[in-house]
C-alpha positions as CSV (number, residue, x, y, z in Angstrom):
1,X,0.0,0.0,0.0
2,X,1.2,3.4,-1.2
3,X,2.2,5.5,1.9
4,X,-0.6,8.6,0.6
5,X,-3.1,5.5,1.3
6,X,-1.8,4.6,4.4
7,X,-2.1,8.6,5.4
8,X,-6.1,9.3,3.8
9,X,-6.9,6.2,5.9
10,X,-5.4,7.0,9.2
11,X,-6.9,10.4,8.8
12,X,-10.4,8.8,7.8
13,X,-10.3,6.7,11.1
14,X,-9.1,9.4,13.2
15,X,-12.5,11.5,12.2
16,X,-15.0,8.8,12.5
17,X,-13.7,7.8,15.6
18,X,-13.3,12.0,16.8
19,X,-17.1,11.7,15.3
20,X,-18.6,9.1,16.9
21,X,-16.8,10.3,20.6
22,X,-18.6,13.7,20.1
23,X,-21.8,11.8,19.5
24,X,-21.1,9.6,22.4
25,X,-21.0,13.2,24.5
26,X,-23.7,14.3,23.2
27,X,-26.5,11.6,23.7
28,X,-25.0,11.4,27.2
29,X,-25.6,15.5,27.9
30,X,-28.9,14.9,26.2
31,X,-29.9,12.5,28.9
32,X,-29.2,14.1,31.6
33,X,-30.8,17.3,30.4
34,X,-33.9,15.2,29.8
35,X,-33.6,13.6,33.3
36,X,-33.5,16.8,35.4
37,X,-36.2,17.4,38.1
38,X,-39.1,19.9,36.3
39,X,-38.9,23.0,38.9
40,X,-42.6,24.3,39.6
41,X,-43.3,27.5,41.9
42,X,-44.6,27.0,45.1
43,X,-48.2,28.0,45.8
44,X,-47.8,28.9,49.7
45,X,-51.4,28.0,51.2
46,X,-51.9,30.3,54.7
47,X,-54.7,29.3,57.2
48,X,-56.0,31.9,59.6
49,X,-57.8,30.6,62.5
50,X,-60.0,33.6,63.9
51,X,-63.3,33.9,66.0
52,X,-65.7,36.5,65.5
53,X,-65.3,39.1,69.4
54,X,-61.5,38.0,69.0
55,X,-60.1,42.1,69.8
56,X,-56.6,41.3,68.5
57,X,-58.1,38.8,64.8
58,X,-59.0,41.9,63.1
59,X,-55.2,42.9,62.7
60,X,-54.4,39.6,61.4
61,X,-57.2,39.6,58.9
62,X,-56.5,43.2,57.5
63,X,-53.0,42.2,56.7
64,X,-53.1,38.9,55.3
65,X,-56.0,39.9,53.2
66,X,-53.8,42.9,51.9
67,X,-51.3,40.4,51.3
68,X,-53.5,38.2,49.3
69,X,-54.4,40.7,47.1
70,X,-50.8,42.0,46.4
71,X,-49.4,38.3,46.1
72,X,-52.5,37.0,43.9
73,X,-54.0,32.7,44.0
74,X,-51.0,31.8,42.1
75,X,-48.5,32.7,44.9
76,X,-50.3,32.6,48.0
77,X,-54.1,31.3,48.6
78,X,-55.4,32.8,52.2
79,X,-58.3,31.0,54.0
80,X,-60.0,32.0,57.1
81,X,-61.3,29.0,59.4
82,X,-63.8,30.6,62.2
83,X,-63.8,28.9,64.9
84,X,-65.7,28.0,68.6
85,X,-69.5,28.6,68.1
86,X,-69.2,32.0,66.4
87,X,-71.8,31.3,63.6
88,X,-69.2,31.2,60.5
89,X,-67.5,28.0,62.1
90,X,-68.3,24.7,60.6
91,X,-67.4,20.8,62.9
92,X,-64.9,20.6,59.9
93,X,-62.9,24.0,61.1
94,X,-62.9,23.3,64.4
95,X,-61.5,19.4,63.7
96,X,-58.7,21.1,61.7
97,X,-57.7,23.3,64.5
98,X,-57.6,20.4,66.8
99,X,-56.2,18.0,64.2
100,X,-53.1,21.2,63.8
101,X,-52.8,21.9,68.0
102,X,-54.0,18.6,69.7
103,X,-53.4,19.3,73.7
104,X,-51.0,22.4,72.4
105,X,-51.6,26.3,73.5
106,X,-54.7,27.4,71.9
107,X,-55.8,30.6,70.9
108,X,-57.4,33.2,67.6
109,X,-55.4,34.5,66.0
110,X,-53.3,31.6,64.7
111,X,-51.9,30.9,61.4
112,X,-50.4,28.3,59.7
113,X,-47.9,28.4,56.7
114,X,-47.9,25.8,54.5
115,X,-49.5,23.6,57.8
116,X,-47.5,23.0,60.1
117,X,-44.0,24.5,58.4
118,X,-44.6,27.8,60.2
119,X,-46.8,28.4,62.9
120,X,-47.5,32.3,63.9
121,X,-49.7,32.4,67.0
122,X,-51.2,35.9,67.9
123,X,-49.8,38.8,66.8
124,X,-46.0,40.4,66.6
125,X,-46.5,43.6,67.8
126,X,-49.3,46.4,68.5
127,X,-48.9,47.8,65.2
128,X,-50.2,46.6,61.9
129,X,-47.2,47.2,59.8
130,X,-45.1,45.5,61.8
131,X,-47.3,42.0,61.8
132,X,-47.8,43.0,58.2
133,X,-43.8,43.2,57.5
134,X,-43.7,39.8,60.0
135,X,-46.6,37.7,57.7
136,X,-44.6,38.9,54.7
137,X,-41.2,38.0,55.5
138,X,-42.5,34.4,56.5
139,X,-44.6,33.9,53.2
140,X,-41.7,35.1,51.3
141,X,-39.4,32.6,53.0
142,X,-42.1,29.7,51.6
143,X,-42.0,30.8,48.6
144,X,-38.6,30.9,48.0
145,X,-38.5,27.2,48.4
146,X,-39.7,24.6,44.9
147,X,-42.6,22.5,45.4
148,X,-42.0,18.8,45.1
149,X,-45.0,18.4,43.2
150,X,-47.7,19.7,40.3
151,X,-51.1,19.8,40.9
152,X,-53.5,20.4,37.9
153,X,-57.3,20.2,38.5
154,X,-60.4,21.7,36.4
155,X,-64.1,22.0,37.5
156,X,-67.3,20.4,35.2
157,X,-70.5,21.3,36.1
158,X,-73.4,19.1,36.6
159,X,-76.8,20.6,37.4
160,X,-76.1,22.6,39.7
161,X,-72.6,21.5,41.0
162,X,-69.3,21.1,40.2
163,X,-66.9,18.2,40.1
164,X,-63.2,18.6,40.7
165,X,-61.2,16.6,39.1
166,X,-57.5,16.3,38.5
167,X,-53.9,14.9,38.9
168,X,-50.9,15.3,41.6
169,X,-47.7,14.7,39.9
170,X,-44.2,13.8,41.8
171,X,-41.9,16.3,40.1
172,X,-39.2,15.1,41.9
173,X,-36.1,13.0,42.1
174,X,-36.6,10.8,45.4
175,X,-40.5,9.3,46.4
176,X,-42.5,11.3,48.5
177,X,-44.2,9.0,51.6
178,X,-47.7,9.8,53.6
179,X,-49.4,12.5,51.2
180,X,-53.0,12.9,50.5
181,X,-54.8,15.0,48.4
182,X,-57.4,17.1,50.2
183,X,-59.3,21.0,49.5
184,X,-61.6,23.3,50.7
185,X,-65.0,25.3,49.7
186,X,-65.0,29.2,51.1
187,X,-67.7,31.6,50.6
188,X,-66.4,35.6,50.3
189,X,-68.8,38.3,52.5
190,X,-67.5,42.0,52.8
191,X,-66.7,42.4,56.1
192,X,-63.1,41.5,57.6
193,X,-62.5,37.7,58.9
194,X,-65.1,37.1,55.2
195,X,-62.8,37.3,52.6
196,X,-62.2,33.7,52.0
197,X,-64.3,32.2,55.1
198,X,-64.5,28.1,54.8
199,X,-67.5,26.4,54.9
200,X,-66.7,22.9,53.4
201,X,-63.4,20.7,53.9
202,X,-63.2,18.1,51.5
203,X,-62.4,14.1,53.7
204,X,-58.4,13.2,53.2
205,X,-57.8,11.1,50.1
206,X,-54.3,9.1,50.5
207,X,-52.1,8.2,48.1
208,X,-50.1,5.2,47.7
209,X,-47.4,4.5,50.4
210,X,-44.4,6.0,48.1
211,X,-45.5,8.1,45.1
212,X,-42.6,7.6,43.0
213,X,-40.3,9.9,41.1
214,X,-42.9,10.9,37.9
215,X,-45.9,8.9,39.3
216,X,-49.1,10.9,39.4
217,X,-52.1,10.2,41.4
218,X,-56.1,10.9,39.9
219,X,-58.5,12.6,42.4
220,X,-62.3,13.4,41.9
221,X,-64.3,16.0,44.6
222,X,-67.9,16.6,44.8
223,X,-68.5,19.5,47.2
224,X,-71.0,19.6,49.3
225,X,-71.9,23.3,48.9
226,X,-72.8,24.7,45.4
227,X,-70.3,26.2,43.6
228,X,-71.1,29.6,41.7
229,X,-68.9,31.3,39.4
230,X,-68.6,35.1,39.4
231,X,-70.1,35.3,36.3
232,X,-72.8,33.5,37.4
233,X,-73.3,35.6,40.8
234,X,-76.2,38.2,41.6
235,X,-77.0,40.0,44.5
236,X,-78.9,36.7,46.0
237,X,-75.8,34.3,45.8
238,X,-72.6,34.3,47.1
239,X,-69.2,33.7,45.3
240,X,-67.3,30.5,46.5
241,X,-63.6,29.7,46.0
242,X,-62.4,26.2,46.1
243,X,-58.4,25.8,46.9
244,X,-56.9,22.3,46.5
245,X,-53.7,21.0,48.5
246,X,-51.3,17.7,49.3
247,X,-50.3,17.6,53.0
248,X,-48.2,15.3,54.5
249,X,-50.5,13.4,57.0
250,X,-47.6,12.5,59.5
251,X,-45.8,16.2,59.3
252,X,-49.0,18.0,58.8
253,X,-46.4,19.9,56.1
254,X,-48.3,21.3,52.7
255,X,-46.2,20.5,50.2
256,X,-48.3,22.4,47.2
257,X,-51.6,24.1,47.0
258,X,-53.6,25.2,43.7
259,X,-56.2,28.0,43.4
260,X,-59.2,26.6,41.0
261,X,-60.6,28.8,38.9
């Protein structure tokens, strides 16, 4: 063999091989683009416990409810849960508190971030920008931390109801233990301690032991209370909001909340 052949064939392996090593590269980079945990914002959910003759609850409402409308559903969903006999509680309010506090301190007002990941009993300080500057700081701290999980869900009406329906997705890289999908019905009135007031908690509905890395989970919800939508709203019915959440049973942590429109 001619030494020019011996050259144009050593320089023909050394590019398919060159080639097929940058290919090699590439499918791995490729894969573990393709593999990477999907990040989805947070959705901090915030419960206010309050009782109507509470002196100190209005504070607490007038803030948070400023903060709710600043913030908007798709950052931070407020709910107010009356409680102790004072005509806007429901049995399912009251069981929450106790399901949150058990033998603990007890006491209006109280709120819970994201469950039991921050609890802020009573208020900070005399002064409403300072509790408002408090409740911001600690929702801003939530929200600065990725949810674990998507949650999609879409209302169908049926007479004169709704059913919710949707899926809760592990967005994750490691399985997620002791969840269950739950939500809640409020009705909005104009006075403070109304603005999102809850009058229907929907029963726990657990998920498998582990939901895997990429599993989902199906959930269906029939409220109990008619659901109308603003559009549908005159001055003899009242505009409900329905907010849907995973909580960790054991932690009593929210992991991820989701406003329904």
């Amino acid at each position: 063999m001619k030494i020019n052949q011996k050259i144009s064939i050593l320089i023909f392996l050394i590019i398919f091989l060159f080639t097929g090593s940058i290919s090699f590269i590439s499918g791995v980079f490729a894969q573990n683009i393709e593999s990477t945990p999907k990040t989805v914002p947070r959705t901090v959910l915030v419960e206010l416990f309050v009782q109507k003759g509470c002196v100190t609850c209005p504070i607490a409402e007038f803030c948070l409810e400023d903060l709710a409308y600043e913030y908007g559903t798709t950052q931070f969903i407020l709910v107010q849960e009356h409680l102790w006999g004072d005509g806007y509680d429901t049995a399912e309010t009251n069981a929450r508190y106790n399901w949150y506090v058990g033998d603990g301190k007890k006491g209006t007002p109280d709120l819970f971030i994201d469950g039991l990941t921050k609890r802020l009993q009573g208020l900070s300080c005399d002064c409403v920008e300072g509790n408002y500057e408090c409740y911001k700081n600690a929702i801003d701290e939530e929200l600065t931390r990725p949810s674990l999980l998507e949650i999609s869900a879409s209302k169908t009406t049926i007479e004169s109801n709704y059913i919710i329906e949707g899926t809760v997705k592990n967005i994750s890289d490691t399985s997620l233990e002791d969840l269950a999908i739950c939500g809640m019905v409020g009705k909005e009135g104009d006075e403070p301690g109304l603005y999102n007031y809850i009058q229907d908690i929907f029963p726990f509905q657990n998920m498998p032991t582990a939901l895997l890395p990429g599993a989902t989970f199906n959930f269906r919800f029939i409220p109990e209370i008619p659901l109308a939508s603003e559009a549908e709203t005159d001055d003899e019915k009242e505009v409900l909001h329905l907010v849907i959440f995973v909580q960790n049973t054991e932690t009593k942590e929210i992991l991820q909340a989701l406003y329904v429109e």
